[in-house]
C-alpha positions in Angstrom: 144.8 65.9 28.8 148.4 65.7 27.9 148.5 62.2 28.9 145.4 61.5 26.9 147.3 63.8 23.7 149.8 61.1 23.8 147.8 58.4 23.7 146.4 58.9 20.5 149.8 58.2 19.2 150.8 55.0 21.4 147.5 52.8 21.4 146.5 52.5 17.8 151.0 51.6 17.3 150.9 49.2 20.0 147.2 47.7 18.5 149.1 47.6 15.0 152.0 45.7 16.6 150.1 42.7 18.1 148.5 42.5 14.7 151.2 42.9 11.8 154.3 42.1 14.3 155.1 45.5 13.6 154.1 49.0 12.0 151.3 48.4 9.8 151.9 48.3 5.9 152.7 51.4 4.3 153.7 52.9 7.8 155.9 56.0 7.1 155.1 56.1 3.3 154.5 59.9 2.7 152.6 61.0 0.8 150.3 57.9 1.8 150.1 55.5 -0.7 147.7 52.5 -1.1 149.3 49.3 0.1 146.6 46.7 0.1 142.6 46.5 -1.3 140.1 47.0 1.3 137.6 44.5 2.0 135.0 44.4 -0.8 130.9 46.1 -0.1 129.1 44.7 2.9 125.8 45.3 3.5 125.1 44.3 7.1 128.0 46.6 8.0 126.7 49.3 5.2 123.2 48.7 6.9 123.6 49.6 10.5 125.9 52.7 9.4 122.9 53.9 7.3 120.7 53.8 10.3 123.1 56.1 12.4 123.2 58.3 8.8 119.6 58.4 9.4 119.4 59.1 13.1 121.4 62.3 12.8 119.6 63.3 9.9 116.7 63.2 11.9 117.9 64.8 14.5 119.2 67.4 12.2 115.8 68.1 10.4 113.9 67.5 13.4 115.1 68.6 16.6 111.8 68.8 18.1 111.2 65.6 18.3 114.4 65.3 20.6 113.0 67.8 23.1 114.3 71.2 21.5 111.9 73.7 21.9 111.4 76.5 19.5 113.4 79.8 20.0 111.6 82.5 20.9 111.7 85.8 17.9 113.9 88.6 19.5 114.8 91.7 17.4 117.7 91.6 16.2 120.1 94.7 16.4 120.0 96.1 13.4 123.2 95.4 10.8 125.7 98.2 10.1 125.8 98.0 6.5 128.9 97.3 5.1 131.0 96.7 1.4 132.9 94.0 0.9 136.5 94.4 2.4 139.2 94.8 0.5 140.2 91.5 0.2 137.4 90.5 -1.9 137.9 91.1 -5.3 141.7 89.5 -5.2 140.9 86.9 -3.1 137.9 85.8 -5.7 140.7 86.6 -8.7 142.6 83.9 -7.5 140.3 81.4 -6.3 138.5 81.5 -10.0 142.2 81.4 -11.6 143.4 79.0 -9.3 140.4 76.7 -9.9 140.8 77.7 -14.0 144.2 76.2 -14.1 143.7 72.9 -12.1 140.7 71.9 -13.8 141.9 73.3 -17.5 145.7 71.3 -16.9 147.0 73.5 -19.8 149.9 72.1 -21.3 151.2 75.8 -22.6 151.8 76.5 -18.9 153.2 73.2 -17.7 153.8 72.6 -14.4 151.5 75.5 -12.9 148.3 73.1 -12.3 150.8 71.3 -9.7 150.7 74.3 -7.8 147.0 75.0 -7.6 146.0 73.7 -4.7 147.0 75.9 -2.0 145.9 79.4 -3.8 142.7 78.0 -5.1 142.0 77.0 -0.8 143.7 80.3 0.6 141.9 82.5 -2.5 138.7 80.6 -0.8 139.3 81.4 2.8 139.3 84.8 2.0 136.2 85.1 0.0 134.6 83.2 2.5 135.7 85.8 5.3 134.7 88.5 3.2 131.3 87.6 3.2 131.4 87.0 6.9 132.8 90.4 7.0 129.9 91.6 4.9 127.1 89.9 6.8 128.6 91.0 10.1 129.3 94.6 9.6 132.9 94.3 9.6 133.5 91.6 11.6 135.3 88.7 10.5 138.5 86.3 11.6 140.5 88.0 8.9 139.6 91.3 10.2 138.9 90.9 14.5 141.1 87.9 15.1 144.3 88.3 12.7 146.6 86.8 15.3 144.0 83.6 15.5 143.8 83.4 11.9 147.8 82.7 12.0 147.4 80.0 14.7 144.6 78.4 13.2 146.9 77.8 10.1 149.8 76.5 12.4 147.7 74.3 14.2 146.0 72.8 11.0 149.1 71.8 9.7 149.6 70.1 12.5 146.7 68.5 13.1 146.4 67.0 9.7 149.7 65.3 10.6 147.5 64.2 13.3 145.1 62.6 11.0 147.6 61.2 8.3 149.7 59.3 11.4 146.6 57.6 12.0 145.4 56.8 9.0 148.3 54.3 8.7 147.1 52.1 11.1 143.6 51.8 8.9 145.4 50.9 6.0 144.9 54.4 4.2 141.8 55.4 4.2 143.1 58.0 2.1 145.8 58.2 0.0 147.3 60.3 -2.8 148.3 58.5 -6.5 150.4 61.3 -7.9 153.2 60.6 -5.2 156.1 61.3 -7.8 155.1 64.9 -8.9 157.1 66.1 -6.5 160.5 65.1 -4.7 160.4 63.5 -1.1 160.9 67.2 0.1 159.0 68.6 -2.4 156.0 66.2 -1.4 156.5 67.1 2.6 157.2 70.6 1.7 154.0 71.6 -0.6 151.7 69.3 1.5 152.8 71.5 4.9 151.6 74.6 3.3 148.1 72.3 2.0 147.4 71.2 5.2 147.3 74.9 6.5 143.6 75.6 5.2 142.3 72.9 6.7 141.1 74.4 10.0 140.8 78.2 8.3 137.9 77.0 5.9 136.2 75.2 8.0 135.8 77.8 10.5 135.3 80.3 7.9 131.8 78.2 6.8 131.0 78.1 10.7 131.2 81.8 10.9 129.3 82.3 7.9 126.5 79.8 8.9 126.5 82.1 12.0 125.2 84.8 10.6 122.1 83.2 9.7 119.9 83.3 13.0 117.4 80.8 12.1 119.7 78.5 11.5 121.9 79.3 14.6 118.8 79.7 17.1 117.2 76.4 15.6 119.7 74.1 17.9 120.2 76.3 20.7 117.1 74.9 23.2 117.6 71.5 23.6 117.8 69.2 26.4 120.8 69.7 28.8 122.9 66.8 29.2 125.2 66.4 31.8 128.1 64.1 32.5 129.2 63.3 36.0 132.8 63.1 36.6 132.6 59.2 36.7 130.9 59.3 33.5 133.8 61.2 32.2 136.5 58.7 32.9 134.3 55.7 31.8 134.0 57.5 28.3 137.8 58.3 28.6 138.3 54.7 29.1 136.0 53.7 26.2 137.5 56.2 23.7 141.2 55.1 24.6 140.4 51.2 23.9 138.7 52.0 21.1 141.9 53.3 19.4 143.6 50.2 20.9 141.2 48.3 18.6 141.6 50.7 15.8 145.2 49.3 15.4 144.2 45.8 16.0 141.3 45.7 13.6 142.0 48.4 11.4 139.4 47.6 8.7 136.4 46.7 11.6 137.3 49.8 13.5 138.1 52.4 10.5 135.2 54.7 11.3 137.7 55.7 14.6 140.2 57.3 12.2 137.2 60.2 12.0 135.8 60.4 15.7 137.8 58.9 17.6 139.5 62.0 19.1 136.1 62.9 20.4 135.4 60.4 23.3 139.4 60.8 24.2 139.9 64.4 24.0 136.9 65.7 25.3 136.3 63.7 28.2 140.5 65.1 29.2 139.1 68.2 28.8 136.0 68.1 31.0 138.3 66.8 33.3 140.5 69.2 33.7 138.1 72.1 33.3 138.8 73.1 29.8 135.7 74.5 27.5 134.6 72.1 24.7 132.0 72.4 21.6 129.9 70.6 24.0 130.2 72.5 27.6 127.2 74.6 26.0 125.1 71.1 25.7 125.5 70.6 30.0 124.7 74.1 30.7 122.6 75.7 28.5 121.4 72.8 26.4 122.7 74.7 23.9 123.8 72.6 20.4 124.2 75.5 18.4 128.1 75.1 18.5 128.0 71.1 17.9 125.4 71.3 14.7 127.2 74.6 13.0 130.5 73.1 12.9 129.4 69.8 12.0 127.7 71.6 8.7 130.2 73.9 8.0 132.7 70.8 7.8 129.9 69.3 5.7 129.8 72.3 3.0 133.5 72.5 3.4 133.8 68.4 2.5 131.6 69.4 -0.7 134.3 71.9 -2.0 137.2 69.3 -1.3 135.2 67.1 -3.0 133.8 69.1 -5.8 137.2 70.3 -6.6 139.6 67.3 -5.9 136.8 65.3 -8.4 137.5 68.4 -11.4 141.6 68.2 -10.8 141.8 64.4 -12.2 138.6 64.3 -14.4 139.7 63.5 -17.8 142.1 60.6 -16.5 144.2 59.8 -19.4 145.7 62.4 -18.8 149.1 62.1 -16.9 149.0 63.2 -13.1 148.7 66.9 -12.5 147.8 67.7 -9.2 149.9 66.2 -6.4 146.7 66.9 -3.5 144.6 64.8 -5.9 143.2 61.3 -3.5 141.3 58.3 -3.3 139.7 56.6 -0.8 139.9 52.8 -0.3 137.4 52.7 2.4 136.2 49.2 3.6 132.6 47.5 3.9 130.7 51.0 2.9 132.7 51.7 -0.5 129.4 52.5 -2.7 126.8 55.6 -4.0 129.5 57.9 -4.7 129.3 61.5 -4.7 131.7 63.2 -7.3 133.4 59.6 -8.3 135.4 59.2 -4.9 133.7 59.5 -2.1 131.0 57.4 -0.9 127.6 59.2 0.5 128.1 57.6 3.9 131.6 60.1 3.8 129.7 62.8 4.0 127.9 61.7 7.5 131.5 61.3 8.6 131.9 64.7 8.0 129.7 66.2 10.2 131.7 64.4 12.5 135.0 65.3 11.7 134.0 69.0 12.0 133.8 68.3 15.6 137.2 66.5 16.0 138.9 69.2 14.2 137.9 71.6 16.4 138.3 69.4 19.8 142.0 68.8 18.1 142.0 73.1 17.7 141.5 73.1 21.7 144.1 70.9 22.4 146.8 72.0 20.6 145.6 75.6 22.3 145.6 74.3 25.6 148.6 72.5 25.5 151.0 75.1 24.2 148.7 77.5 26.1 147.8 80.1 23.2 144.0 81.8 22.9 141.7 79.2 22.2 138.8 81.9 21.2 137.5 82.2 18.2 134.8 84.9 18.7 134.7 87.8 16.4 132.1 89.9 17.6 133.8 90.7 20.7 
C-alpha cells in the first residue's frame, strides 16, 4: 500500500516528462493558475461520458434492476429525543454571517470578504453535525468522535494537497484567478486552513443521510461481488498505468485526476487486508457505504458550488475571495450548473466522494491512527 501511496506521485511526473520534456506547465504554480486553454466541446467524448452519467443514475434510482432486493421493514428502536446541541445556534450565526459577507463584498468593511471562506465551511460543519446530533439522540462526530473530528481535518488538508499535485499534470482542471489577494505565504497559509473542511463536510452529509433508513436500507441487498486476489493485482496494475497515462495524455485521461485513486488504493488495500468502502460489497453485498458517501459528496459539491458561484457574481467587481475557481475542463466543458461547473461535474462527484474517503484510509493506515468513523458505538 505504501508502495502503491508513492506511486500516485511518481507515475503521472514520469508520464508528464516523456510528454513536455519536463514538469508540465504551470507545475509548482500555487495557488494553481490557468496556463493553457483546454481543448474546445466534443461530443463523441461528451457522448459516451453521458452514457456512464446515465448508467449510474440508473443504478442509483433503480437498484432493483441490478439484483438488489428490497429490505425487509424492522422496527426501529425508538429515538431518544433530543435538542439541538449547543453548538447550534453559533455555528448557524456564523455560517449565515460568513455567507452575508462574501456574497454582500461590502466595501465599509474591506478586506473581511477575503476571509470568509473558512468560517462560512467550519460554521457549516457544525450545523451539519448538529442536526446529526439531533436525528441521532446525541450522537454525532462532533460529540462521539472529537479526536476523529481533529484527524479528519489534518488529513483533509493533506489530502487536497494530494489532489492539487495532480491536477498539474491535467493542466489544471481547476484553478483559482484571485492568485494576488494574498502573498505567497499568505496564499499557502489561508488555503491550509481551507483545505481542512474538505473531508469534515463531506462526512458530516454521510452521517446525516444516515439517519434516514429508507435511504440507507435501499442499497444494502445487493449482489455480492467478490474479487480474487489475482483480480486484485490486475486492477492494481490497470489503476497504476492509468495514472502513467494521465501524465502522458493529460487532456484524454483527465477524468483520472477524480477516480483514479480508486483502482490504485483499494486494490493495496484488499491486499494487505485493510477495510475499504467496498469490503461490505464482497461480504454482505452491502452498497450502503459506497452510494451514501457518493451522495453526501454530491450535496456537499452543490454547497461548493452554490457558494463559490455567489462569491464572484457581480464580476466587475475587483477580486474578493481568494477560494474563488474555475474550471477549464476539456471535451465536456458545457450545461453548466451555477456558471462554472459543467453537469457532467456533478457525476464526478459521486465519485470523488469515494476517493476521498479511500484517501481518509490511507493516510489512517499509513501513519496508523483510528480509521473508524462510527458514532453510534
Amino acid at each position: 500500500m505504501l508502495v502503491s501511496f508513492c506511486l500516485l506521485f511518481i507515475l503521472p511526473y514520469i508520464g508528464s516528462n516523456i510528454k513536455w520534456g519536463g514538469p508540465p506547465p504551470g507545475y509548482g504554480l500555487f495557488p494553481a493558475q490557468e496556463v493553457m486553454n483546454s481543448p474546445g466541446f466534443n461530443q463523441t467524448y461528451f457522448n459516451i461520458a453521458s452514457g456512464f452519467a446515465i448508467l449510474i443514475l440508473v443504478f442509483l434510482l433503480f437498484p432493483r434492476l441490478f439484483g438488489f432486493k428490497k429490505s425487509e421493514v424492522v422496527a426501529e428502536k425508538p429515538k431518544v429525543k433530543t435538542s439541538f446541541p449547543k453548538w447550534f445556534i453559533p455555528s448557524l450565526v456564523v455560517t449565515l454571517v460568513s455567507w452575508f459577507f462574501m456574497w454582500g463584498r461590502f466595501d465599509l468593511v474591506q478586506p473581511i470578504d477575503h476571509f470568509t471562506f473558512v468560517p462560512l465551511w467550519w460554521g457549516f460543519i457544525f450545523v451539519l453535525d448538529s442536526l446529526v446530533y439531533k436525528r441521532t439522540g446525541g450522537k454525532s462526530l462532533i460529540a462521539s468522535r472529537p479526536t476523529t473530528m481533529k484527524l479528519l481535518a489534518a488529513a483533509s488538508c493533506f489530502s487536497w494537497f494530494v489532489f492539487e499535485y495532480q491536477n498539474f499534470f491535467v493542466l489544471e482542471n481547476w484553478y483559482y484567478p484571485n492568485n494576488e489577494i494574498f502573498t505567497n505565504f499568505g496564499n499557502i497559509s489561508w488555503q491550509l486552513m481551507s483545505y481542512t473542511t474538505v473531508l469534515p463536510a463531506i462526512f458530516e452529509f454521510y452521517f446525516l443521510l444516515r439517519t434516514f433508513p429508507a435511504l440507507r436500507d435501499r442499497y444494502a441487498h445487493g449482489p455480492k461481488i467478490v474479487v480474487p486476489l489475482a483480480g486484485q493485482y490486475i486492477l492494481l496494475v490497470i489503476g497504476l498505468v492509468f495514472l502513467f497515462l494521465m501524465g502522458l495524455f493529460p487532456h484524454e485521461m483527465f477524468w483520472m485526476l477524480w477516480v483514479g485513486l480508486i483502482p490504485v488504493l483499494v486494490p493495496a488495500m484488499n491486499i494487505g487486508k485493510y477495510w475499504t468502502p467496498f469490503t461490505e460489497i464482497s461480504k454482505k453485498g452491502d452498497y450502503s457505504n459506497v452510494v451514501l458517501i457518493a451522495f453526501a459528496t454530491l450535496l456537499n459539491g452543490f454547497f461548493w458550488e452554490f457558494w463559490n458561484f455567489g462569491s464572484e457574481w457581480f464580476h466587475d467587481y475587483a477580486p474578493t475571495n481568494p477560494n474563488y475557481w474555475k474550471y477549464s475542463v476539456p471535451y465536456v466543458d458545457k450545461y453548466h450548473i451555477f456558471s462554472e461547473m459543467p453537469i457532467l461535474g456533478y457525476f464526478g462527484y459521486l465519485l470523488f466522494g469515494i476517493v476521498c474517503w479511500v484517501l481518509w484510509l490511507a493516510v489512517a493506515y499509513l501513519i496508523d491512527f483510528d480509521a473508524k468513523l462510527e458514532i453510534d458505538e
